[in-house]
Steps between C-alpha positions, in 0.01 A plus 500: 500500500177608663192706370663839653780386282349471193344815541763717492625360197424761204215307326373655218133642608264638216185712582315655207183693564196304340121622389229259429132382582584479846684824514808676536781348731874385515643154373803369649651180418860385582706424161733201635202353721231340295141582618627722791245791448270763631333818475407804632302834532828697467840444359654477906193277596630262199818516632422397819273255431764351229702485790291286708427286193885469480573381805194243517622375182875446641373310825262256273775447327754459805237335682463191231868484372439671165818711387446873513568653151791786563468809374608585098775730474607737184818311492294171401431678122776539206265702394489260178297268378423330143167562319448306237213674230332484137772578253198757344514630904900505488493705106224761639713583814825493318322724261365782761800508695711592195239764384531623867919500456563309801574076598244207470580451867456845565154546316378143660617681812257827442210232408506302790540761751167716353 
């Protein structure tokens, strides 16, 4: 594969807007590639400029025979996963979620996603 190839592969491409001391801009970073980021005045400059980023990431990496992370798909996720907490943490969940009349997965559910 080449860089044009790699580019049209549906990488996952966060860009939240960001104010501190040196102002307000655009953060972009590239979940799958690590340290492939950038910024920008405006949410389409970040893109753009994420873009370039992108693609001088993928040559360096072409370039010096380093394997080019793929993108992550949904389909990589059960959407479970093991948590193992306090047994204090475990009674005071168990607890709310029955006051609340639904699951201990459903309740941990709620919690996480707020």
């Amino acid at each position: 594969m080449n860089v044009k190839d790699y580019l049209e592969l549906p990488y996952n491409i966060i860009i939240q807007p960001i104010q501190d001391e040196s102002g307000k801009y655009f953060y972009a970073r590239v979940l799958e590639l690590d340290g492939c980021q950038s910024t920008g005045e405006s949410f389409d400059e970040a893109y753009q400029s994420i873009m370039e980023a992108m693609e001088g990431y993928i040559e360096a990496k072409l370039e010096n025979g380093y394997e080019v992370p793929r993108p992550q798909k949904l389909d990589d996720y059960s959407g479970k996963f093991n948590l193992r907490i306090p047994k204090s943490l475990h009674q005071e969940l168990a607890i709310k979620a029955k006051e609340e009349g639904v699951s201990l997965n459903q309740y941990a559910l709620y919690k996480l996603s707020h």
